[in-house]
mmCIF entry with sequence, helices, sheets and N, C-alpha, C, O atoms, coordinates in Angstrom:
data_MODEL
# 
_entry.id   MODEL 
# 
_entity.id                         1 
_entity.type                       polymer 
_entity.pdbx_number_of_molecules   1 
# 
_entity_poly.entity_id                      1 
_entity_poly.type                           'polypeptide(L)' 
_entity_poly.nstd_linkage                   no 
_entity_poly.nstd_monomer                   no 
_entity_poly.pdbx_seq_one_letter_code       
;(UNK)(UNK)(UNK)(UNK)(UNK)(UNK)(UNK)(UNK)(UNK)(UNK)(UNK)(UNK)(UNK)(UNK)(UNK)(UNK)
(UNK)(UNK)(UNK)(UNK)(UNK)(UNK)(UNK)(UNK)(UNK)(UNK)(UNK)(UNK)(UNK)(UNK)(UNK)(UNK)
(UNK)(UNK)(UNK)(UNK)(UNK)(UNK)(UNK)(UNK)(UNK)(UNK)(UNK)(UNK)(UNK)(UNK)(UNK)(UNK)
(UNK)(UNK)(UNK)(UNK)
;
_entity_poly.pdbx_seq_one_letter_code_can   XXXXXXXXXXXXXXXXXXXXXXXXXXXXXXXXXXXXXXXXXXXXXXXXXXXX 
_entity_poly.pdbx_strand_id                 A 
# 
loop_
_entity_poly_seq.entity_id 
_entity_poly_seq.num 
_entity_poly_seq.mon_id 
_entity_poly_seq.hetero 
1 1  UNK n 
1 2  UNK n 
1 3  UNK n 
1 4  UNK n 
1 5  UNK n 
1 6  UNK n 
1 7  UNK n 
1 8  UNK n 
1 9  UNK n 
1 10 UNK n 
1 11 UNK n 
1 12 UNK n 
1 13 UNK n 
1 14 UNK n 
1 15 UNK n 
1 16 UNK n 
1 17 UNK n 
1 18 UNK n 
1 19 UNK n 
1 20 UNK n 
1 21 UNK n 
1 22 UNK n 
1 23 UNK n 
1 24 UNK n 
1 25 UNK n 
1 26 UNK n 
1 27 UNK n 
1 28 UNK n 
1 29 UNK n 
1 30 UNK n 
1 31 UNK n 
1 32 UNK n 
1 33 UNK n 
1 34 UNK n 
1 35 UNK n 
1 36 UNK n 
1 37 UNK n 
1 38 UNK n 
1 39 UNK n 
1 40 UNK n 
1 41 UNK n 
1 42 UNK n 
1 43 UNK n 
1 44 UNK n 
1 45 UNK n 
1 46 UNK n 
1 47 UNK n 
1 48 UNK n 
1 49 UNK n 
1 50 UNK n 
1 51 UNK n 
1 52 UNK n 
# 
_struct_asym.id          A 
_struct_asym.entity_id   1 
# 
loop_
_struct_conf.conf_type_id 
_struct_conf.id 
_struct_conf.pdbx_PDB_helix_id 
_struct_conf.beg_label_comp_id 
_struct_conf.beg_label_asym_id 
_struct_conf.beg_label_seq_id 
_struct_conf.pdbx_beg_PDB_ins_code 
_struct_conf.end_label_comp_id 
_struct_conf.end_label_asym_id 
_struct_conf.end_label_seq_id 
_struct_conf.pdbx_end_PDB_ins_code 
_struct_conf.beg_auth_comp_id 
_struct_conf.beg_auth_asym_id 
_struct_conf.beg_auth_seq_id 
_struct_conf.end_auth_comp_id 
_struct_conf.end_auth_asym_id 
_struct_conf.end_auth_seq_id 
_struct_conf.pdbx_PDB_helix_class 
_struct_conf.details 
_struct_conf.pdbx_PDB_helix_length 
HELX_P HELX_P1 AA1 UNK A 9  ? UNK A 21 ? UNK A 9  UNK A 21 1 ? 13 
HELX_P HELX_P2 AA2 UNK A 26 ? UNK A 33 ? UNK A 26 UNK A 33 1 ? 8  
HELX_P HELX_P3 AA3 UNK A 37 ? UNK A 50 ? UNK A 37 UNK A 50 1 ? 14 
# 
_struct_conf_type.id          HELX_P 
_struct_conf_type.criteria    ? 
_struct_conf_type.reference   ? 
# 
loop_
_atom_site.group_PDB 
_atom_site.id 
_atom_site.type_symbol 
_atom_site.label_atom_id 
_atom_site.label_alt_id 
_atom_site.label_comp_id 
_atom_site.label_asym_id 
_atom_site.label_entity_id 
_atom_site.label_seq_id 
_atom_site.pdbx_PDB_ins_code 
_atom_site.Cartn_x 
_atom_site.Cartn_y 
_atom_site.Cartn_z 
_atom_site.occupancy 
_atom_site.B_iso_or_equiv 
_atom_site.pdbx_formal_charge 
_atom_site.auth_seq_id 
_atom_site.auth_comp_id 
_atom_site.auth_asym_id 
_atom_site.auth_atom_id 
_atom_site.pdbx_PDB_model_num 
ATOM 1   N N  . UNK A 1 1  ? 11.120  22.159 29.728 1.00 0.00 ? 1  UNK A N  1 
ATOM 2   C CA . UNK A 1 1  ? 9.762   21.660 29.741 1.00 0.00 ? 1  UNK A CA 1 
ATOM 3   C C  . UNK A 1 1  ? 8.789   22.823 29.569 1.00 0.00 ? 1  UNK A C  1 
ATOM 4   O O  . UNK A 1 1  ? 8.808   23.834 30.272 1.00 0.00 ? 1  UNK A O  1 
ATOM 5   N N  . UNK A 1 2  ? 7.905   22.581 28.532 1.00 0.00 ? 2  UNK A N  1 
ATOM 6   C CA . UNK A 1 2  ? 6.494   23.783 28.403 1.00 0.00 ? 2  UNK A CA 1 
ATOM 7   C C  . UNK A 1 2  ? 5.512   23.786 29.488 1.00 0.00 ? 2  UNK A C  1 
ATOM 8   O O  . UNK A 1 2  ? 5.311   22.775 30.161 1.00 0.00 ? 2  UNK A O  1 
ATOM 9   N N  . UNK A 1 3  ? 4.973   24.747 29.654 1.00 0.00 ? 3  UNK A N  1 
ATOM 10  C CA . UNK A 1 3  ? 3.942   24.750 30.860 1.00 0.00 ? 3  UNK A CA 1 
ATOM 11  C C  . UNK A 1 3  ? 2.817   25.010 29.826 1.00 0.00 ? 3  UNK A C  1 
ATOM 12  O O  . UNK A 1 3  ? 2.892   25.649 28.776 1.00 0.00 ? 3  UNK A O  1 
ATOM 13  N N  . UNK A 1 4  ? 1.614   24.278 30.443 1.00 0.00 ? 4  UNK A N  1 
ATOM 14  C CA . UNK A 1 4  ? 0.199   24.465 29.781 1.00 0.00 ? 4  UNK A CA 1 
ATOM 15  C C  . UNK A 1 4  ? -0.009  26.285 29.955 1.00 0.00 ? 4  UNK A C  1 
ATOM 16  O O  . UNK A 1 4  ? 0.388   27.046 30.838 1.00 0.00 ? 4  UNK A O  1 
ATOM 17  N N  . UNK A 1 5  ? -0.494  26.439 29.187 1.00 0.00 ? 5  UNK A N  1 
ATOM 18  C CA . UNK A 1 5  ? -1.265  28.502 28.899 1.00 0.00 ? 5  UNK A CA 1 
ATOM 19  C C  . UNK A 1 5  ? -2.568  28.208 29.735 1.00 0.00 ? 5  UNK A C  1 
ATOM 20  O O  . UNK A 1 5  ? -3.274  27.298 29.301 1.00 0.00 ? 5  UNK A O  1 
ATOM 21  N N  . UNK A 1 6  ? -2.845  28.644 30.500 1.00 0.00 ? 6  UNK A N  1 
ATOM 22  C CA . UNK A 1 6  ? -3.846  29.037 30.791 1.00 0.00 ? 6  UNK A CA 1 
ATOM 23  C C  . UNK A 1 6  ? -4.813  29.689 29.986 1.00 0.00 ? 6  UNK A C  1 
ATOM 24  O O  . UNK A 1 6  ? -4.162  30.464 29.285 1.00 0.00 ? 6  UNK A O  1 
ATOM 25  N N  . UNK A 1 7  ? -6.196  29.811 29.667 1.00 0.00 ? 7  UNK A N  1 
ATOM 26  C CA . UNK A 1 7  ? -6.843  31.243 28.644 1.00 0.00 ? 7  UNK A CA 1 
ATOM 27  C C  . UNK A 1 7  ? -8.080  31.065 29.593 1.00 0.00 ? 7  UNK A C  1 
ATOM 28  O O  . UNK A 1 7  ? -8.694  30.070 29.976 1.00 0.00 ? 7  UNK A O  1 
ATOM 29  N N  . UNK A 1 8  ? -8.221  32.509 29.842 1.00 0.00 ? 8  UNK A N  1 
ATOM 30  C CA . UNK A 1 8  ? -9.730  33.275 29.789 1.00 0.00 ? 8  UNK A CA 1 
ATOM 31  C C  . UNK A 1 8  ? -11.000 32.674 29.285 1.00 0.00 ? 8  UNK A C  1 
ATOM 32  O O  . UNK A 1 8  ? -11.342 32.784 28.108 1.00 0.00 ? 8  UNK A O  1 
ATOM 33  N N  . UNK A 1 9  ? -11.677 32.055 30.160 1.00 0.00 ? 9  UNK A N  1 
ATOM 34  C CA . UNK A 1 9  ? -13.520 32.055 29.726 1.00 0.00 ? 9  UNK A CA 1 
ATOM 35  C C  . UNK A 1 9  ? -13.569 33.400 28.590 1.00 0.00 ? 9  UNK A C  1 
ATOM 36  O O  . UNK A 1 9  ? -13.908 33.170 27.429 1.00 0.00 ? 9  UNK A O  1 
ATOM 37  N N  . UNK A 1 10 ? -13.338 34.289 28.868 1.00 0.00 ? 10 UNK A N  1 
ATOM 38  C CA . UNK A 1 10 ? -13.555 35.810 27.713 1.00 0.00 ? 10 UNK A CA 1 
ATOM 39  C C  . UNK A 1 10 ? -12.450 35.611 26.862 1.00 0.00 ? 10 UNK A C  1 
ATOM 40  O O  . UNK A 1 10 ? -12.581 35.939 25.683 1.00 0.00 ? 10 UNK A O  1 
ATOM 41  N N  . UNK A 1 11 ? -11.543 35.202 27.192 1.00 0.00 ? 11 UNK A N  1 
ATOM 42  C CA . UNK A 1 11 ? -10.570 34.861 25.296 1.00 0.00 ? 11 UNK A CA 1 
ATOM 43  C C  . UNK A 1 11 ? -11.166 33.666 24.499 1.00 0.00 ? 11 UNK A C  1 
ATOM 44  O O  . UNK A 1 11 ? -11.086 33.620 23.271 1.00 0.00 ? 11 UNK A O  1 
ATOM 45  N N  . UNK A 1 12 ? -11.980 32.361 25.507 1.00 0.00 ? 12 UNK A N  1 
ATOM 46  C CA . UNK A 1 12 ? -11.920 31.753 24.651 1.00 0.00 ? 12 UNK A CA 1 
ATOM 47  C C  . UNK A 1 12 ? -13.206 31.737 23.871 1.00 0.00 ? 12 UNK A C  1 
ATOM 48  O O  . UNK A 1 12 ? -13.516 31.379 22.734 1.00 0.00 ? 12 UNK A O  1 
ATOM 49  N N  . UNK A 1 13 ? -13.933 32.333 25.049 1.00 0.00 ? 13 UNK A N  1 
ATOM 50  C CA . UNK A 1 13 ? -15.857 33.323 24.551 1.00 0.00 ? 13 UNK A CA 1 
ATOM 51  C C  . UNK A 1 13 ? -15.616 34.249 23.267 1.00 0.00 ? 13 UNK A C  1 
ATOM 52  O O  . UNK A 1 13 ? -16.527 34.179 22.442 1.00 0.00 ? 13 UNK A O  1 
ATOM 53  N N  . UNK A 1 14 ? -14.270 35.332 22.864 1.00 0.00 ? 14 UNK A N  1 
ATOM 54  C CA . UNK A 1 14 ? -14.002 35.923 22.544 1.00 0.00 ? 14 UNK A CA 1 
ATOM 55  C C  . UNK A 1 14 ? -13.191 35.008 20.974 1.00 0.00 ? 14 UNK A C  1 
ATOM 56  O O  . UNK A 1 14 ? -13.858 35.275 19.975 1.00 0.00 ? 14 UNK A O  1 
ATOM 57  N N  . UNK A 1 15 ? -12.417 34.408 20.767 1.00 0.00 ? 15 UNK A N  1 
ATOM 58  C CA . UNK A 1 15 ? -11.916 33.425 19.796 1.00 0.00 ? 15 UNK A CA 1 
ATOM 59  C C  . UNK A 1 15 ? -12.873 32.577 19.146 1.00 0.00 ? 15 UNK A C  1 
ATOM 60  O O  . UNK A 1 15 ? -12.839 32.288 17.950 1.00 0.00 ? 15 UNK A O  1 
ATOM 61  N N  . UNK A 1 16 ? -13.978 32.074 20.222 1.00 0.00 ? 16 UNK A N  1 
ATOM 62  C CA . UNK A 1 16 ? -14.800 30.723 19.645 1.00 0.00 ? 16 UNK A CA 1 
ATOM 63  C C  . UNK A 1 16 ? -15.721 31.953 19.000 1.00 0.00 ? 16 UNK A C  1 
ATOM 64  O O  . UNK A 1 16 ? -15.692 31.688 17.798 1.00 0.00 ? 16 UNK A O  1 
ATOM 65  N N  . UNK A 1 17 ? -16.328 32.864 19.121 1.00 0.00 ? 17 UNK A N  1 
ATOM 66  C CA . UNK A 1 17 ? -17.366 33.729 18.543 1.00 0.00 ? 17 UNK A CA 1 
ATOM 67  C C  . UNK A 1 17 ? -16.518 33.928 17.281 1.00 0.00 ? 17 UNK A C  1 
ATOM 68  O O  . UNK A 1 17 ? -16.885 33.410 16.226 1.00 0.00 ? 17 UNK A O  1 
ATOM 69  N N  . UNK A 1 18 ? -15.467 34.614 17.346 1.00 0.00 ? 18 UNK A N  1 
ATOM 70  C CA . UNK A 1 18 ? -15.027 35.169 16.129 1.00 0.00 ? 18 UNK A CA 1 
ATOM 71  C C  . UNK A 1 18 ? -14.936 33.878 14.903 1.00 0.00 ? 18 UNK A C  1 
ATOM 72  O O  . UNK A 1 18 ? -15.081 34.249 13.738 1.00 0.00 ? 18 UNK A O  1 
ATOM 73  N N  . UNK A 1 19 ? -14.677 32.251 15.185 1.00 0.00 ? 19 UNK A N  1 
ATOM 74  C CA . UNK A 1 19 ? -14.231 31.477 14.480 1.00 0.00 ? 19 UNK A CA 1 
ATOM 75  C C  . UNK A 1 19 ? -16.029 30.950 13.985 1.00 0.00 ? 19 UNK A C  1 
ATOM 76  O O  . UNK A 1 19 ? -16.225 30.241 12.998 1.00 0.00 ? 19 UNK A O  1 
ATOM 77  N N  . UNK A 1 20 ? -17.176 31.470 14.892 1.00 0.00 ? 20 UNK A N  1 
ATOM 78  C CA . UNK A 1 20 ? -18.098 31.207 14.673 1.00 0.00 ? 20 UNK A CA 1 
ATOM 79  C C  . UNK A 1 20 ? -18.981 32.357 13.213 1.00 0.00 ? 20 UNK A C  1 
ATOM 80  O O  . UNK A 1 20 ? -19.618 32.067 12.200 1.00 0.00 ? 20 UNK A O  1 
ATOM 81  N N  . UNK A 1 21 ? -18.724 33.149 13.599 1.00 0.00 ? 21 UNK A N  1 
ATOM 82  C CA . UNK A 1 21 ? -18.424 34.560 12.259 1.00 0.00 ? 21 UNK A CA 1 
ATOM 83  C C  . UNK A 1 21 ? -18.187 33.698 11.069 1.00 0.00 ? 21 UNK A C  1 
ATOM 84  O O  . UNK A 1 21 ? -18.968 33.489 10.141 1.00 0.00 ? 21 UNK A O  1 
ATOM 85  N N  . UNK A 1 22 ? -16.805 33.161 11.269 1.00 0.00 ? 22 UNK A N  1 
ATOM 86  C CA . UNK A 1 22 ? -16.279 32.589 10.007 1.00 0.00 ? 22 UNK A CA 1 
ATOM 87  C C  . UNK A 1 22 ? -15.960 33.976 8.864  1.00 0.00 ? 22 UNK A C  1 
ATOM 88  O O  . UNK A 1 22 ? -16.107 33.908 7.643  1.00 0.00 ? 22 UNK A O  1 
ATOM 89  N N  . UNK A 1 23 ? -15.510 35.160 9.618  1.00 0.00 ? 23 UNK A N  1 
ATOM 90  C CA . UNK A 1 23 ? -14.668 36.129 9.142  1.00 0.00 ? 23 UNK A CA 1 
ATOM 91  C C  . UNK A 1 23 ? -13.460 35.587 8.786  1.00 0.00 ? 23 UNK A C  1 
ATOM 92  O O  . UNK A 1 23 ? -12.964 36.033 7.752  1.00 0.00 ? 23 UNK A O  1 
ATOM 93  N N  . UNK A 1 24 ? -12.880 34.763 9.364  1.00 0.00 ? 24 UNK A N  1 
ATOM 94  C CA . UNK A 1 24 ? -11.761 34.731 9.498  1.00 0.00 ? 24 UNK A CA 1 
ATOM 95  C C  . UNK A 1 24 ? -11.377 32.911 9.142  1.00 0.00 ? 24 UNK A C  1 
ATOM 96  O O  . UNK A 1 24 ? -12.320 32.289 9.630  1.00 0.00 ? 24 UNK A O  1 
ATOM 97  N N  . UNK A 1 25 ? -10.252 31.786 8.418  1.00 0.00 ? 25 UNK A N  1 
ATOM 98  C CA . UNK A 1 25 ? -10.403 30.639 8.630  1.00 0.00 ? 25 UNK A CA 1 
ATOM 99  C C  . UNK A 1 25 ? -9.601  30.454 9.956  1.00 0.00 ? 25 UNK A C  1 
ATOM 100 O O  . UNK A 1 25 ? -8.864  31.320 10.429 1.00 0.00 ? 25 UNK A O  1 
ATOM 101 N N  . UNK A 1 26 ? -9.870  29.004 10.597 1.00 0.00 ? 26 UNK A N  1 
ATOM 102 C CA . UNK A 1 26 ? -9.560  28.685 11.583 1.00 0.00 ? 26 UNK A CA 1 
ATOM 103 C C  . UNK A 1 26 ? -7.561  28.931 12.164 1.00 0.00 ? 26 UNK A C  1 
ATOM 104 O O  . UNK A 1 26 ? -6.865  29.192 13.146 1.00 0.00 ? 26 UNK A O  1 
ATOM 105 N N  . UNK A 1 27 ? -7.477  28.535 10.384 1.00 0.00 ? 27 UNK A N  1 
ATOM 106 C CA . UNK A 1 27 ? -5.934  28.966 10.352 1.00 0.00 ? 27 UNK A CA 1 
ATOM 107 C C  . UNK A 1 27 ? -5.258  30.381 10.209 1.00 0.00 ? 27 UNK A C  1 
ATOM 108 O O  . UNK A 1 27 ? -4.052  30.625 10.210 1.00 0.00 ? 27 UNK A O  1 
ATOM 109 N N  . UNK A 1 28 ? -5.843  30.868 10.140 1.00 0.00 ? 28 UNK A N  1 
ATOM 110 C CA . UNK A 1 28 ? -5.815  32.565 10.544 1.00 0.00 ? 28 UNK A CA 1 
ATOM 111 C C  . UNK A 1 28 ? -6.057  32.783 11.670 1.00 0.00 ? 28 UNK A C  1 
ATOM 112 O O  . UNK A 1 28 ? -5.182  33.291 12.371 1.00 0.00 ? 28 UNK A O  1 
ATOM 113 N N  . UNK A 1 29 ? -7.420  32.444 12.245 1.00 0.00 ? 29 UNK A N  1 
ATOM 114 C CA . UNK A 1 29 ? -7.374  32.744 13.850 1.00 0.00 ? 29 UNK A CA 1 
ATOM 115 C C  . UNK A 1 29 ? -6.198  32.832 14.746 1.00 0.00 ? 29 UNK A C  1 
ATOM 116 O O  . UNK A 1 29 ? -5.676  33.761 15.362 1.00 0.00 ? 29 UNK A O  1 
ATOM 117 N N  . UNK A 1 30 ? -5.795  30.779 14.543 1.00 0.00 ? 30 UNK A N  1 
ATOM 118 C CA . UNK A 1 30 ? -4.413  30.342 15.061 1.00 0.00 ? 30 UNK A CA 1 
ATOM 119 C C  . UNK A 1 30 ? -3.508  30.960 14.790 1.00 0.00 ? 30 UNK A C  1 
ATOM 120 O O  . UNK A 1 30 ? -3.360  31.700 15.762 1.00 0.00 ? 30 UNK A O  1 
ATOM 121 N N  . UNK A 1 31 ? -2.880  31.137 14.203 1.00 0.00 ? 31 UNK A N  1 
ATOM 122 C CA . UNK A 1 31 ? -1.619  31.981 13.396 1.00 0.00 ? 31 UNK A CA 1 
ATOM 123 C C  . UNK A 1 31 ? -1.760  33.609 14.454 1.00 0.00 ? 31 UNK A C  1 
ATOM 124 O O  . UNK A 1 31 ? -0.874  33.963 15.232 1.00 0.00 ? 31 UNK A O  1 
ATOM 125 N N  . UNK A 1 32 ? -3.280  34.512 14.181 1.00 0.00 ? 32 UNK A N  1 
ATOM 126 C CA . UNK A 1 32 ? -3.355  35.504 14.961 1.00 0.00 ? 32 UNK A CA 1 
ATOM 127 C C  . UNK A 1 32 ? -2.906  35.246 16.561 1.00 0.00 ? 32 UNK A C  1 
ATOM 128 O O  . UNK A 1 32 ? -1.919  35.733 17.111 1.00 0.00 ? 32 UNK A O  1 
ATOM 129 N N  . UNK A 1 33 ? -3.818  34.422 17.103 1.00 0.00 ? 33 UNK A N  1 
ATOM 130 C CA . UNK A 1 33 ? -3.992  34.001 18.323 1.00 0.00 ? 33 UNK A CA 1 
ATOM 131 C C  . UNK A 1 33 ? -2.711  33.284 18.868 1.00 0.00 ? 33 UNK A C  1 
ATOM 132 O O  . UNK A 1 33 ? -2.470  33.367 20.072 1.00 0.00 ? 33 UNK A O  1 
ATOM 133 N N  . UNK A 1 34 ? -1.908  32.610 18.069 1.00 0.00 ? 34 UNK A N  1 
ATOM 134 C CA . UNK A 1 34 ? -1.001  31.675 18.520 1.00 0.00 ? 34 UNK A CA 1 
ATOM 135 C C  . UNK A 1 34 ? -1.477  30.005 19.059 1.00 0.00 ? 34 UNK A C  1 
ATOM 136 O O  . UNK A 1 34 ? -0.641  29.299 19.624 1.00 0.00 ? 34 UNK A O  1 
ATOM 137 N N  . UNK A 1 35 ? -2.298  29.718 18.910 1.00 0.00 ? 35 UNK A N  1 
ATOM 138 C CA . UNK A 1 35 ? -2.743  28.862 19.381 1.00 0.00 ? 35 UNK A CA 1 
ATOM 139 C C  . UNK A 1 35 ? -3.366  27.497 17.977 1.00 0.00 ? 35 UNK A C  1 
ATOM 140 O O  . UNK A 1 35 ? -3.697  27.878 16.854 1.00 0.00 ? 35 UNK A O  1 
ATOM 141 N N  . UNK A 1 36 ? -3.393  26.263 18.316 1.00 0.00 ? 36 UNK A N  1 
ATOM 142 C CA . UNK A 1 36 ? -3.685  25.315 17.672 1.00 0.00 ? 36 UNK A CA 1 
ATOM 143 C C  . UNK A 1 36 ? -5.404  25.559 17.139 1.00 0.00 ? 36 UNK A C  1 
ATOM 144 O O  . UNK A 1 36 ? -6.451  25.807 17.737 1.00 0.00 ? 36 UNK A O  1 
ATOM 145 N N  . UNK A 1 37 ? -5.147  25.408 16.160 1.00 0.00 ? 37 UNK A N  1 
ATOM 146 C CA . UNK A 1 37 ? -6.451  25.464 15.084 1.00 0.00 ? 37 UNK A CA 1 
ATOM 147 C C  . UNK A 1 37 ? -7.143  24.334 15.985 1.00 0.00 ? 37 UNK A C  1 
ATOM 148 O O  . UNK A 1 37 ? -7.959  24.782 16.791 1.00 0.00 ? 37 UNK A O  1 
ATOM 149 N N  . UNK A 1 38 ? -6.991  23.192 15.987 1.00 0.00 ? 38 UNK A N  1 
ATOM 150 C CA . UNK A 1 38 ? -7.899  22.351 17.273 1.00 0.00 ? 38 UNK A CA 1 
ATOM 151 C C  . UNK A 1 38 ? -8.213  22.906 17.947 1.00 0.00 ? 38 UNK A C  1 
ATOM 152 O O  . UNK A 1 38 ? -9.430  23.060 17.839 1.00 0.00 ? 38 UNK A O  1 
ATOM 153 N N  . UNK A 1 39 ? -7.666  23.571 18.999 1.00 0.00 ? 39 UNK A N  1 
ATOM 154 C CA . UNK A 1 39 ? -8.060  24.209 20.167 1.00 0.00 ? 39 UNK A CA 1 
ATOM 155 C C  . UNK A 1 39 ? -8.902  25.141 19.947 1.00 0.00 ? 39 UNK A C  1 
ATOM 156 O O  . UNK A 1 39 ? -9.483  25.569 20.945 1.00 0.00 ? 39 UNK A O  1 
ATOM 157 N N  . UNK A 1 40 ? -9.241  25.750 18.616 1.00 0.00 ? 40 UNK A N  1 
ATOM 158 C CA . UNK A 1 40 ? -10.248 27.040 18.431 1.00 0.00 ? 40 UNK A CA 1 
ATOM 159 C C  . UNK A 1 40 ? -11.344 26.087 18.014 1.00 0.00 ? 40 UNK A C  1 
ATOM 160 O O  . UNK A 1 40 ? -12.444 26.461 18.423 1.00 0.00 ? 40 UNK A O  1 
ATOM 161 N N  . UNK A 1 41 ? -11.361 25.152 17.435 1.00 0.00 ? 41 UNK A N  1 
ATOM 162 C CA . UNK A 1 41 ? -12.263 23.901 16.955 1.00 0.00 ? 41 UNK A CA 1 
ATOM 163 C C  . UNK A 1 41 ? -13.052 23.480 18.367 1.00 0.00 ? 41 UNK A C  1 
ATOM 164 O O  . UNK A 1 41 ? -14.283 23.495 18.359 1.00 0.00 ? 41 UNK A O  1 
ATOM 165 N N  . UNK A 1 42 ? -12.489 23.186 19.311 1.00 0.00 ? 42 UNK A N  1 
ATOM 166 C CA . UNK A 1 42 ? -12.755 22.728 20.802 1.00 0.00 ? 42 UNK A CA 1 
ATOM 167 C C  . UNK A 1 42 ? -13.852 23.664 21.593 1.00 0.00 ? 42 UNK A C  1 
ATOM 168 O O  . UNK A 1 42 ? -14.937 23.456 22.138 1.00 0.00 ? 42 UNK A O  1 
ATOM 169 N N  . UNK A 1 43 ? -12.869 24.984 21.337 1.00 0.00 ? 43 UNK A N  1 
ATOM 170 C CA . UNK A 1 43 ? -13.638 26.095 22.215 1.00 0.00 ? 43 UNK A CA 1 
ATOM 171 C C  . UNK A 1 43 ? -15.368 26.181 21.212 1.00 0.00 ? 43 UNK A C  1 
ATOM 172 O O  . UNK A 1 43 ? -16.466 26.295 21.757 1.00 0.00 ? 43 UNK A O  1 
ATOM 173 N N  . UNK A 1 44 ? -15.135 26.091 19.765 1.00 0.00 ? 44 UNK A N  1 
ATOM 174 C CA . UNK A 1 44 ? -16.380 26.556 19.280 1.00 0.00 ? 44 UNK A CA 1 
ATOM 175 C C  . UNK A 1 44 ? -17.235 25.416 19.676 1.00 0.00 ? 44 UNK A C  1 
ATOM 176 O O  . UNK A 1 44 ? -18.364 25.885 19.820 1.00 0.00 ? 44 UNK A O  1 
ATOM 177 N N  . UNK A 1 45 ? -17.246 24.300 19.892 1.00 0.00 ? 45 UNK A N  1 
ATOM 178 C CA . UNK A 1 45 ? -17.847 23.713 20.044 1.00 0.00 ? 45 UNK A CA 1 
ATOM 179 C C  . UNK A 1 45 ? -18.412 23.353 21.215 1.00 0.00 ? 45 UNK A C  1 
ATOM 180 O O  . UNK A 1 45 ? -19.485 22.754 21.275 1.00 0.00 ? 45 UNK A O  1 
ATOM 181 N N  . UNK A 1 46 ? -17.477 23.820 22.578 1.00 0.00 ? 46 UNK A N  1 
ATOM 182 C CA . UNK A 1 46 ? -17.937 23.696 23.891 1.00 0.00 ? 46 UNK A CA 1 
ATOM 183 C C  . UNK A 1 46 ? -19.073 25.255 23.751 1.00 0.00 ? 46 UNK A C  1 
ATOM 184 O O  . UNK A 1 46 ? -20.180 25.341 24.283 1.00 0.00 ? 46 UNK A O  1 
ATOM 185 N N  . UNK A 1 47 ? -18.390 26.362 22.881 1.00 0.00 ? 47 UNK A N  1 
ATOM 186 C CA . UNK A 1 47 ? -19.750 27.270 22.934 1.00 0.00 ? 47 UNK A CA 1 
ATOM 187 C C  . UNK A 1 47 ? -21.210 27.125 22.593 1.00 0.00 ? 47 UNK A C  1 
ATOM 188 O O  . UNK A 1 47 ? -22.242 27.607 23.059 1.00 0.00 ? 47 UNK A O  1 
ATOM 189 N N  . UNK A 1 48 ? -20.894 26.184 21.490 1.00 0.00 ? 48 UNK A N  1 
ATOM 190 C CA . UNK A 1 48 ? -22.252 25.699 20.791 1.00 0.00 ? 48 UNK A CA 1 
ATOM 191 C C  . UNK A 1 48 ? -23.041 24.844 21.743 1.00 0.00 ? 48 UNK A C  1 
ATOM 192 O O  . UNK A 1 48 ? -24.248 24.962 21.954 1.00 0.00 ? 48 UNK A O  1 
ATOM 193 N N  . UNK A 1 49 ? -22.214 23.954 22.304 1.00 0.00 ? 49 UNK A N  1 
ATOM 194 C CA . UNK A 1 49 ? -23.183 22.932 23.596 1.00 0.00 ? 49 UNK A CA 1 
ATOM 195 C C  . UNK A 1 49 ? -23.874 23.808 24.449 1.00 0.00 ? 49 UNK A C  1 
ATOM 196 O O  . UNK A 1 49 ? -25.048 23.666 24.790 1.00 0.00 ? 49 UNK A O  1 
ATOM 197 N N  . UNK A 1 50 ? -23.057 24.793 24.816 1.00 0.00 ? 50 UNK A N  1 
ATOM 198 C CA . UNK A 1 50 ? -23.328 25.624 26.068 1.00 0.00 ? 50 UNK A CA 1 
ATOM 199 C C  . UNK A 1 50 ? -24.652 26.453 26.190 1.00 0.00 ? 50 UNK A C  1 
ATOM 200 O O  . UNK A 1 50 ? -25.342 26.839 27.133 1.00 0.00 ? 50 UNK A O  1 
ATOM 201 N N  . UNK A 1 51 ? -24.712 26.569 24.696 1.00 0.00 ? 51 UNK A N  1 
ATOM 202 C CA . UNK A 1 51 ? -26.095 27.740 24.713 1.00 0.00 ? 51 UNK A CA 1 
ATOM 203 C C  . UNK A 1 51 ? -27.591 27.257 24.293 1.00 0.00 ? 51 UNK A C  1 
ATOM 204 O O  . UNK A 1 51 ? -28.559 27.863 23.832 1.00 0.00 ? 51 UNK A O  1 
ATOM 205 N N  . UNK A 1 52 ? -27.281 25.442 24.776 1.00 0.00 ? 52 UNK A N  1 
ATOM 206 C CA . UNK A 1 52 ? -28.792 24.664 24.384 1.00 0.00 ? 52 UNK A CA 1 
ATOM 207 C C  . UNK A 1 52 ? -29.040 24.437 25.581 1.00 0.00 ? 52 UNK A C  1 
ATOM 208 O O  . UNK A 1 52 ? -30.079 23.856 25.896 1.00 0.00 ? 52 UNK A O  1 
# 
């Protein structure tokens, strides 16, 4: 059985900024990061709510 990952307020402050750049596509992030292209989709968007 998998256990949920935990991540960092600062990894995901740190991931959602960079996917916000748009240096990089979402599927690169993931691939870097290990993590589901959704889940970087999620974080950018809880950042975007956050700062109105």
């Amino acid at each position: 059985m998998q256990h949920r990952t935990r991540y960092s307020a600062e990894f995901k402050a740190k991931v959602a900024l960079t996917a916000l750049s748009e240096s990089k596509t979402l599927a690169e992030l993931a691939s870097e990061y290990k993590i589901h292209p959704s889940q970087i989709s999620n974080w950018k968007q809880e950042l975007i709510e956050n700062q109105h």
